[in-house]
C-alpha positions, -999 to 999 in steps of 0.1 A, spaced: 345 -153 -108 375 -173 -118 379 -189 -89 366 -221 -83 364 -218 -44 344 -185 -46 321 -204 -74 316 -229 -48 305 -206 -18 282 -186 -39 266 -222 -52 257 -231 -16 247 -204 -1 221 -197 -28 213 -239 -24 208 -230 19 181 -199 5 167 -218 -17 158 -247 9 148 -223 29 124 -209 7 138 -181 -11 145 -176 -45 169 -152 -67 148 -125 -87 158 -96 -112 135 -64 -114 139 -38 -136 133 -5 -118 145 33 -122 177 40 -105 159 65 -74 142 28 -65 169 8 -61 171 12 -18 132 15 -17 130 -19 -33 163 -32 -17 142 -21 13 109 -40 8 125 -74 -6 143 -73 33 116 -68 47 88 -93 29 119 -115 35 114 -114 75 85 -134 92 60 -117 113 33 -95 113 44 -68 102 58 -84 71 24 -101 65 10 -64 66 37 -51 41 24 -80 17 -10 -72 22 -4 -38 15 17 -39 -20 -5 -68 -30 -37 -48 -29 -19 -17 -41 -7 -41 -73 -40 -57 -76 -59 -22 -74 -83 -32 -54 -110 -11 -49 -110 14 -23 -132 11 12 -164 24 10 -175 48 36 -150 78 40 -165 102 32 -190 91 57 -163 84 81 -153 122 77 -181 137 84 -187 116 116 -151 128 129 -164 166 122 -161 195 146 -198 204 142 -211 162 151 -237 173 172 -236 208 170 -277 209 167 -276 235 134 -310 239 117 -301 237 80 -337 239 66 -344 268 41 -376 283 42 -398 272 12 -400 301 -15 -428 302 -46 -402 329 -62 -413 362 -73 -435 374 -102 -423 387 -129 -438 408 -156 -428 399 -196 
């Protein structure tokens, strides 16, 4: 960047992001990431909800949060057989006698 007019377009337009907020990062990442994180850093950049949820989403995938309690109980209440009436008693066996 030689030129001194160029130097001086790329100064201010990092000086308008930077007033509005923004702020130049380097990540390291594989190669096969480059549009997927190209991707994301767009889109955390817009405002809105779905941008909030984006956030919210890599943050708790980052932090590892742990996961909702409940599916498995959530499965079972979206079964086929919810209220199906199945009697899943078993009769009550003393076993059998065996001779030593």
């Amino acid at each position: 960047m030689g030129n001194t007019a160029q130097k001086r377009a790329i100064e201010n337009y990092r000086g308008r992001l930077t007033q509005r907020g923004f702020k130049r990062l380097e990540v390291m990442a594989l190669e096969s990431d480059r549009e997927l994180i190209r991707a994301l850093a767009r889109h955390l950049a817009e405002e809105g909800p779905d941008a909030e949820q984006a956030r919210q989403t890599v943050k708790t995938l980052v932090e590892g949060a742990p996961p909702k309690t409940g599916g498995i109980l959530a499965a079972l209440r979206r079964s086929p057989l919810v209220g199906a009436e199945l009697d899943v008693s078993r009769p009550r066996e003393e076993g059998r006698r065996v001779d030593l």
